[in-house]
N, CA, C and O atoms as a GROMACS GRO file, in nm:
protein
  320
    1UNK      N    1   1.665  11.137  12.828
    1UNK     CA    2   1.554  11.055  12.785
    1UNK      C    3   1.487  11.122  12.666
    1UNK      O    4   1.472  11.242  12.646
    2UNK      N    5   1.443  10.995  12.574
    2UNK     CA    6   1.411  11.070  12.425
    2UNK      C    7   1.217  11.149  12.468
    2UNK      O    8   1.121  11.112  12.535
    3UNK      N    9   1.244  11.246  12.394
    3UNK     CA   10   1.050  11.255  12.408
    3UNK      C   11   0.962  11.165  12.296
    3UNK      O   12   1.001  11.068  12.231
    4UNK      N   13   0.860  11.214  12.295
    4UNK     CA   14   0.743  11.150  12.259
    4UNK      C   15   0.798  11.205  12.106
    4UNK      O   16   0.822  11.321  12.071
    5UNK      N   17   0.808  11.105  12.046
    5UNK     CA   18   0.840  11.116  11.859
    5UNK      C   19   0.932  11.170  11.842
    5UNK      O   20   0.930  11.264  11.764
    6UNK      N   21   1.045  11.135  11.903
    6UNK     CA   22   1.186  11.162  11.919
    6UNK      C   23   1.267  11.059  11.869
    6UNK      O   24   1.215  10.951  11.900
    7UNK      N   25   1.388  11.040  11.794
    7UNK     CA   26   1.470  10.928  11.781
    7UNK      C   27   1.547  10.899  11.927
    7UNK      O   28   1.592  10.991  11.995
    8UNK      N   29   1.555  10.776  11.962
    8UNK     CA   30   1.645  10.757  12.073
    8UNK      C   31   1.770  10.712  12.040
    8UNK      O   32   1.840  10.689  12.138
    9UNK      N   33   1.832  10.687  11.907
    9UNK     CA   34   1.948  10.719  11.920
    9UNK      C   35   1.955  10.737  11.783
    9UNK      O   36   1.850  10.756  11.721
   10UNK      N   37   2.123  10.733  11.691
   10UNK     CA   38   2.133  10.805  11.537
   10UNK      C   39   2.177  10.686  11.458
   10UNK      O   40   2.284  10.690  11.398
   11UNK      N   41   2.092  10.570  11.454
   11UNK     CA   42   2.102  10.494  11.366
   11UNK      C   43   2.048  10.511  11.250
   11UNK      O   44   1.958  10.595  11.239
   12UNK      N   45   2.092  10.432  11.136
   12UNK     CA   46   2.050  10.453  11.014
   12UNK      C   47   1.882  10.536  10.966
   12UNK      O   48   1.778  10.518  11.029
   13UNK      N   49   1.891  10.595  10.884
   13UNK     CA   50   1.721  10.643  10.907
   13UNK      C   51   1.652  10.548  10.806
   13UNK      O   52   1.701  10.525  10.695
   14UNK      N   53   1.544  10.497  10.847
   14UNK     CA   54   1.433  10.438  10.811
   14UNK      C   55   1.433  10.442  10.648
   14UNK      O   56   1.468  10.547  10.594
   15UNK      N   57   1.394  10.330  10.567
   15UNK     CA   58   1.375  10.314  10.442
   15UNK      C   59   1.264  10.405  10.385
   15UNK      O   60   1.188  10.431  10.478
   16UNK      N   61   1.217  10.474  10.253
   16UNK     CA   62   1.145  10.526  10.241
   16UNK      C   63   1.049  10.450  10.214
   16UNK      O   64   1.096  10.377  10.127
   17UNK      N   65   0.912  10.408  10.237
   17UNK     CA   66   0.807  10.352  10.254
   17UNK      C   67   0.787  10.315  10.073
   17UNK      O   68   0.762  10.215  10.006
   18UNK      N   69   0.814  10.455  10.049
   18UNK     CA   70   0.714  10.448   9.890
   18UNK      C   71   0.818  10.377   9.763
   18UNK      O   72   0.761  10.326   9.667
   19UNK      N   73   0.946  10.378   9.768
   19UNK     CA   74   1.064  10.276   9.718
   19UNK      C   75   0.979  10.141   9.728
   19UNK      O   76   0.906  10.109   9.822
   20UNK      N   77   1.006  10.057   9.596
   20UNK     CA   78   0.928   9.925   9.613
   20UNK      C   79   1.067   9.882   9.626
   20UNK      O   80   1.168   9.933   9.577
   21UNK      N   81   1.049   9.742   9.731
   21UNK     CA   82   1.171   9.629   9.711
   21UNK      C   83   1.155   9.580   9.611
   21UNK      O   84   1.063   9.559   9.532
   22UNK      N   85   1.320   9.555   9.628
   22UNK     CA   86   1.385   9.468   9.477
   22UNK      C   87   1.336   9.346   9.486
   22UNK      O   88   1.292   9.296   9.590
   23UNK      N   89   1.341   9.294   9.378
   23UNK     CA   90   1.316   9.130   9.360
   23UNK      C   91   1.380   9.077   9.435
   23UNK      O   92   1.485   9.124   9.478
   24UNK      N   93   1.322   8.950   9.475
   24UNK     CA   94   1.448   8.810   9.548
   24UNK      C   95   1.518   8.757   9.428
   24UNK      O   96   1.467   8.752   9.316
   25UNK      N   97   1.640   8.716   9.457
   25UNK     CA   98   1.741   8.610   9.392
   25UNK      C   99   1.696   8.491   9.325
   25UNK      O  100   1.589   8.438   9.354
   26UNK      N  101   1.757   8.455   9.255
   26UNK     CA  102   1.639   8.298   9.215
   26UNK      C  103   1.701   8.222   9.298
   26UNK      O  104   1.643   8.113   9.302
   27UNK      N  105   1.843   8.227   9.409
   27UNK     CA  106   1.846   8.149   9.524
   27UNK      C  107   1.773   8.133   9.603
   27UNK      O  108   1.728   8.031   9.657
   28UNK      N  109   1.747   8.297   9.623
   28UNK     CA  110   1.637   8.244   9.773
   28UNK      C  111   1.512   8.206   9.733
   28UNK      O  112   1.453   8.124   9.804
   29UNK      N  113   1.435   8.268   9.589
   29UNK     CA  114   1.312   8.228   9.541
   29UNK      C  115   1.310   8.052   9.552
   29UNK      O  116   1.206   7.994   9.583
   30UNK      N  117   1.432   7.981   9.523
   30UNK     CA  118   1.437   7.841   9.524
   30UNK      C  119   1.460   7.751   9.673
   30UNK      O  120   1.441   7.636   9.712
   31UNK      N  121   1.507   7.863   9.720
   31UNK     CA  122   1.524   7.814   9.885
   31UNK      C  123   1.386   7.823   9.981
   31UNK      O  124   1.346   7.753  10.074
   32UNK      N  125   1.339   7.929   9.923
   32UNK     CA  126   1.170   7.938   9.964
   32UNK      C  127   1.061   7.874   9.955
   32UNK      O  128   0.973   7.865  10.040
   33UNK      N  129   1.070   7.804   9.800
   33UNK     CA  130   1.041   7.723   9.731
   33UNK      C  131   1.052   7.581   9.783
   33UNK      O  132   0.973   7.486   9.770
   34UNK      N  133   1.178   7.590   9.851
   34UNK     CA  134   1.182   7.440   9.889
   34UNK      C  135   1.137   7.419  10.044
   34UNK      O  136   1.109   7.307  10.087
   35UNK      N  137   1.132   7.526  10.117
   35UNK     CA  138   1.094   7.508  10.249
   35UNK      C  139   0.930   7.498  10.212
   35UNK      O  140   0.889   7.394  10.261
   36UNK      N  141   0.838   7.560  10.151
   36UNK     CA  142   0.726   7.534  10.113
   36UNK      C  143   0.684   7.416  10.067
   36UNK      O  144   0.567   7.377  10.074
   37UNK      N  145   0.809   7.337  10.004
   37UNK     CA  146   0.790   7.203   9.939
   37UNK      C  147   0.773   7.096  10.040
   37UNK      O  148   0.699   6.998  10.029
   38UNK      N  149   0.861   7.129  10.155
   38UNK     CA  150   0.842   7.072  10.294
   38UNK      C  151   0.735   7.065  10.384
   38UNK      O  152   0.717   6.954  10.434
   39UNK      N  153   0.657   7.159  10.417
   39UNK     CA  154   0.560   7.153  10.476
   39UNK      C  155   0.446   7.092  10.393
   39UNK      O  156   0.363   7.011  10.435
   40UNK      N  157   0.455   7.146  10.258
   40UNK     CA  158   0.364   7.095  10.214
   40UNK      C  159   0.343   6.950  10.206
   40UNK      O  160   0.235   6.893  10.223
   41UNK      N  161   0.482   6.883  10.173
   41UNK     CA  162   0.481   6.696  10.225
   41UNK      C  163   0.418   6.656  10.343
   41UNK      O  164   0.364   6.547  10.355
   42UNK      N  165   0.424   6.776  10.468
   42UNK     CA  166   0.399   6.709  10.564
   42UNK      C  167   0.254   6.775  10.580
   42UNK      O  168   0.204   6.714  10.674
   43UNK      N  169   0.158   6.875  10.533
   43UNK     CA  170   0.042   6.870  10.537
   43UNK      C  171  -0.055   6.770  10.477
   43UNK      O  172  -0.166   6.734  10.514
   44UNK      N  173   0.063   6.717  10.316
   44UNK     CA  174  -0.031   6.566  10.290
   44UNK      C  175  -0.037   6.497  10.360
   44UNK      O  176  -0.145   6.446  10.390
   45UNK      N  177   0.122   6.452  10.442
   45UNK     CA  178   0.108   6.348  10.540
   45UNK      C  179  -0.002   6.311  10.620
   45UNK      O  180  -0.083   6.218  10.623
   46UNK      N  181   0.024   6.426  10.691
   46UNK     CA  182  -0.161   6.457  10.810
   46UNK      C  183  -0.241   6.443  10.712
   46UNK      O  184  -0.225   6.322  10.696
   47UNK      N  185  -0.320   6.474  10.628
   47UNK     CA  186  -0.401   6.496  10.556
   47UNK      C  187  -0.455   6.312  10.545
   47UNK      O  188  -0.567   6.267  10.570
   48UNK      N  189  -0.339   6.243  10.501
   48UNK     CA  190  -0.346   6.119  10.445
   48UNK      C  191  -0.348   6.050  10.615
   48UNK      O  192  -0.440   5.980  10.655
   49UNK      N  193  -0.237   6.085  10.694
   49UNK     CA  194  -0.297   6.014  10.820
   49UNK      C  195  -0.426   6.021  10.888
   49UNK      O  196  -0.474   5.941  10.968
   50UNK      N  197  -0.482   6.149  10.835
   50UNK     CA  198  -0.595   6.151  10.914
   50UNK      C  199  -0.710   6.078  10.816
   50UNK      O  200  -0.799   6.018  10.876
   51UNK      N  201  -0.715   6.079  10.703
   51UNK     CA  202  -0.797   6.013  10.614
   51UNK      C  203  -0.772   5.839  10.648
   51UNK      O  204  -0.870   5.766  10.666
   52UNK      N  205  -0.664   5.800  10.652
   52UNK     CA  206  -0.651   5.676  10.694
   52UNK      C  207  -0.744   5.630  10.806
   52UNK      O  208  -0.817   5.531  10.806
   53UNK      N  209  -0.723   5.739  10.921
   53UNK     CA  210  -0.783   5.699  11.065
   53UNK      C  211  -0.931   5.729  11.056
   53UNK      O  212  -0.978   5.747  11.168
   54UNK      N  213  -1.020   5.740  10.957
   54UNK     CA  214  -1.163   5.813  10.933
   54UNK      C  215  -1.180   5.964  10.989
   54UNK      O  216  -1.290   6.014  11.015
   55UNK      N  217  -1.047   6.036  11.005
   55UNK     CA  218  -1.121   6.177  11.003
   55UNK      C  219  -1.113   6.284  10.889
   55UNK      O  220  -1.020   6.364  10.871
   56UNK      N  221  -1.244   6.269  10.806
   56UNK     CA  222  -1.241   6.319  10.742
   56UNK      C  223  -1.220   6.495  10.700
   56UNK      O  224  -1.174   6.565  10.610
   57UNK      N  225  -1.270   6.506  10.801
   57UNK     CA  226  -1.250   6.647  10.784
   57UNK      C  227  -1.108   6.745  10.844
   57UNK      O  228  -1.101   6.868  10.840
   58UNK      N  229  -1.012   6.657  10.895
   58UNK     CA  230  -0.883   6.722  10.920
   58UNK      C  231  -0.827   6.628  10.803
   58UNK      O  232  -0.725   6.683  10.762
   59UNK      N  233  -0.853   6.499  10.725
   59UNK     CA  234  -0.767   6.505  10.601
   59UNK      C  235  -0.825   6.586  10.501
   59UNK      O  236  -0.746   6.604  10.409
   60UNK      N  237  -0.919   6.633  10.487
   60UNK     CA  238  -0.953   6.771  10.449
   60UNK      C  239  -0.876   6.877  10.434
   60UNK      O  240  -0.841   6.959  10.349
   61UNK      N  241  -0.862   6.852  10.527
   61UNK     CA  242  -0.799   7.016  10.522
   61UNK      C  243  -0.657   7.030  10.539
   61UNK      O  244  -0.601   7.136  10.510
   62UNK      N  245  -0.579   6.906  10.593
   62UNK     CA  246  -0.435   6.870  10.536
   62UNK      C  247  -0.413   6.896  10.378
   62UNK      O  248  -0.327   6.966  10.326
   63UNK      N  249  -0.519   6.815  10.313
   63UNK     CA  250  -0.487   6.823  10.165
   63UNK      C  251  -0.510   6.999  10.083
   63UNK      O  252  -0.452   7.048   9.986
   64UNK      N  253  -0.590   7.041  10.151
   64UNK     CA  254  -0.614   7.166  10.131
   64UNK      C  255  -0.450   7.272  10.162
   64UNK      O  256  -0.383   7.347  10.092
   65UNK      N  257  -0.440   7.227  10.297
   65UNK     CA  258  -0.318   7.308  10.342
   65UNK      C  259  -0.193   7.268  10.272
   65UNK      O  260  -0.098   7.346  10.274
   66UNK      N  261  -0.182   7.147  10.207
   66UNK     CA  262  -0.100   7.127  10.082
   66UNK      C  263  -0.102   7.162   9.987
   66UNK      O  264   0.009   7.176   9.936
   67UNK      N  265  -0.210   7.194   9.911
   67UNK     CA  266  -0.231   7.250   9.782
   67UNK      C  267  -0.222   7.372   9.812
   67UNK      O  268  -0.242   7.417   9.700
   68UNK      N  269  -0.209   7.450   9.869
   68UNK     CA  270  -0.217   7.622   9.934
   68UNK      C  271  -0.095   7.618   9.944
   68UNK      O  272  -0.051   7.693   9.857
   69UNK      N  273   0.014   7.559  10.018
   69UNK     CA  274   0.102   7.546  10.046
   69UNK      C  275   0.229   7.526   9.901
   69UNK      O  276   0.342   7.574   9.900
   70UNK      N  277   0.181   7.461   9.817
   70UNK     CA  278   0.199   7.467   9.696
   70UNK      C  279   0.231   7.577   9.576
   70UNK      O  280   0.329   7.622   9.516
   71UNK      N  281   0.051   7.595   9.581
   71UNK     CA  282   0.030   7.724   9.513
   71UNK      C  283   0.111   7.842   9.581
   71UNK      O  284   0.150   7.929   9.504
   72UNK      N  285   0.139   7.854   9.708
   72UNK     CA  286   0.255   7.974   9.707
   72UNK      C  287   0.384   7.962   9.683
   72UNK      O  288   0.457   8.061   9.676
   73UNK      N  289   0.434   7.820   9.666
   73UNK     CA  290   0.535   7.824   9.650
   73UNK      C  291   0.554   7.810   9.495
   73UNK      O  292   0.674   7.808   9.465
   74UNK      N  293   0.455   7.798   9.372
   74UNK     CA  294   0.470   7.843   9.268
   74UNK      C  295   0.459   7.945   9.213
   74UNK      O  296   0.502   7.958   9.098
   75UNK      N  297   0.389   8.062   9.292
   75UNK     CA  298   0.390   8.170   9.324
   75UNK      C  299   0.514   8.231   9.331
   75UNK      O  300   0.558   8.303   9.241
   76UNK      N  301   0.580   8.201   9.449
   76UNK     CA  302   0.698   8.295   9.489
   76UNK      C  303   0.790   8.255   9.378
   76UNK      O  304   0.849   8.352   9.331
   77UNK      N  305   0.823   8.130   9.317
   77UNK     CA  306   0.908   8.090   9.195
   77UNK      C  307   0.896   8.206   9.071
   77UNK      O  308   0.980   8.283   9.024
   78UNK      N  309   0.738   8.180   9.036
   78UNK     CA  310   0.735   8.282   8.924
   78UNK      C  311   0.739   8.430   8.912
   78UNK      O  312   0.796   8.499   8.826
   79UNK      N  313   0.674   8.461   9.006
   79UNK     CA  314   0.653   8.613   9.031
   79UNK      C  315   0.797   8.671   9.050
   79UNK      O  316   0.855   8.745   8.972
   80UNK      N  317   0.855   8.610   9.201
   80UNK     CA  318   0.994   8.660   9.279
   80UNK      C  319   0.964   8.756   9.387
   80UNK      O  320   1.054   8.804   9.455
   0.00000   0.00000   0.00000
């Protein structure tokens, strides 16, 4: 049995913390991109269903959670 701050077994050792990761691919930046593009359709949706039904304040915040939803995914496009 391993002790207290012991490895329990000899797998690979740990990444060095202070190494920055590499960029993403512009595949996955676009695959990311598009799953963001998704939710975000469906936070207007709510947004717009709930504005339809008079609640204003969850289509509020649908439309909000779309535009957020957005903005990161133009985010992750440009940056990477």
């Amino acid at each position: 049995m391993a002790q207290l701050g012991q490895r329990v077994n000899d797998g690979p050792p740990a990444p060095d913390p202070d190494l920055p990761n590499p960029p993403r691919t512009l595949l996955e930046r676009i695959a990311l991109a598009g799953i963001a593009l998704v939710v975000a359709v469906v936070f207007g949706a709510i947004g717009v269903a709930a504005l339809a039904g008079g609640e204003v304040f969850l289509g509020v915040m649908g439309g909000i959670g779309a535009l957020m939803t957005l903005w990161a995914a133009a985010s992750n496009l440009r940056r990477g």
